[in-house]
C-alpha positions in Angstrom: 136.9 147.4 4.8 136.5 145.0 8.0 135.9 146.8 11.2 138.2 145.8 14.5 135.3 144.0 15.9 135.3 141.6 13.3 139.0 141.2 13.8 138.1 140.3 16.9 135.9 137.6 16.3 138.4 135.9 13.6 141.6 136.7 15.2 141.9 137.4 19.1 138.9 135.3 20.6 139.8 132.2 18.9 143.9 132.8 20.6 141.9 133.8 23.8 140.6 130.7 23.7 143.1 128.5 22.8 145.5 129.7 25.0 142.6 129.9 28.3 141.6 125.9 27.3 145.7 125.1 27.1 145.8 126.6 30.9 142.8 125.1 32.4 144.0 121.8 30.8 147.7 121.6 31.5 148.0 123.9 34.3 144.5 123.2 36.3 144.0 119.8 35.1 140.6 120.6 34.1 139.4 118.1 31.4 139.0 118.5 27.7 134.8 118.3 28.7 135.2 120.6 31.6 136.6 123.1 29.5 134.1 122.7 26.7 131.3 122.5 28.6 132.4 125.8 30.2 133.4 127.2 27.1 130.2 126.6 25.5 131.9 124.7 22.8 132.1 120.8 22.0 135.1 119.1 23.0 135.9 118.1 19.8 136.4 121.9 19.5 138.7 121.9 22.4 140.9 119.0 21.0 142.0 121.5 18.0 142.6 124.3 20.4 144.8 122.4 22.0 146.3 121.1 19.0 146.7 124.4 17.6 144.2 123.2 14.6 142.4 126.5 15.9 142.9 129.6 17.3 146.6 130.3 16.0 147.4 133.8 14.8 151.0 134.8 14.0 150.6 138.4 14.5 150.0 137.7 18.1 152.0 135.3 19.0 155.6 136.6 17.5 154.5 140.2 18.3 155.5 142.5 21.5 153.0 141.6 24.3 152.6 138.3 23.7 154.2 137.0 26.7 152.0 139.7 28.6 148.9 138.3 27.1 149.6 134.8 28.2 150.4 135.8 31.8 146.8 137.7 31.7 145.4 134.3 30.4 147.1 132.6 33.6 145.5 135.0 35.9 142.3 134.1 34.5 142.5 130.6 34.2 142.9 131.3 37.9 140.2 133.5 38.7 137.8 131.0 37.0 139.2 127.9 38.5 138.8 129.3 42.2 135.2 130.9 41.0 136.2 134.3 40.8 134.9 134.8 37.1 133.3 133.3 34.8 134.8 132.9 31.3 132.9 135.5 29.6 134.4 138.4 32.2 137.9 136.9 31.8 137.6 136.9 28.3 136.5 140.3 27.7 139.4 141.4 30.3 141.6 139.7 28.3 140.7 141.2 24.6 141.1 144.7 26.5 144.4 143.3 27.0 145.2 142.8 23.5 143.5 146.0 22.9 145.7 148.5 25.0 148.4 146.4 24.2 148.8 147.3 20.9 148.4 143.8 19.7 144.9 144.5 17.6 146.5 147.6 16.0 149.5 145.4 14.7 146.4 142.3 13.6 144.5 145.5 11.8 147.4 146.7 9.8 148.4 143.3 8.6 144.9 142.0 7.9 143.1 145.1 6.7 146.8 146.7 5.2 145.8 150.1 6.5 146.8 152.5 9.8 144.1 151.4 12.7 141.4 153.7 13.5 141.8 155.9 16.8 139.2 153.5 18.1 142.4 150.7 18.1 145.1 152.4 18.5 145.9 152.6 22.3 148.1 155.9 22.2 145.2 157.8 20.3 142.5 157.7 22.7 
């Protein structure tokens, strides 16, 4: 059975991501290399974020929260373009996001096909 950290890893960072590089791109007008270099990523890897080649995840983006998720990733993109944060902080702030949201609780049951843990599950803490 897959823990929610590994969810984590396949299914909310790479959306994190994708959405943070789409805002810093179209909304900052940060470059593809600016964003990858920041990212730690090449910019090839960029290129398919943008592209939705990576980072997609239907559970997220046609569940509830979802527009509550992207407006966190705009307040980020924010906080990093005025050097507020980095994009580690902003992207831990954000998977808390999905967290209390409910958002990882919906990925778990889909993915794993079982009730969440309490550790998931905002309501049960």
């Amino acid at each position: 059975m897959k823990i929610p950290c590994e969810l984590i890893v396949w299914y909310v960072l790479p959306s994190i991501r994708r959405e943070l590089a789409r805002e810093l791109v179209e909304n900052h007008s940060m470059t593809q290399a600016e964003v990858a270099r920041r990212f730690g990523v090449t910019d090839a890897a960029i290129s398919q974020y943008l592209k939705k080649k990576r980072g997609s995840n239907p559970e997220m983006e046609d569940g509830m929260g979802y527009e509550e998720f992207k407006e966190e990733i705009a307040r980020s993109a924010q906080r990093i373009v005025e050097e507020e944060a980095d994009i580690v902080t902003e992207t831990c702030r954000v998977c808390g996001v999905v967290k209390d949201s409910g958002m990882l609780s919906r990925i778990y049951e889909v993915q794993v096909g079982y009730r969440p843990p309490s550790c998931v599950c905002p309501t049960e803490r």
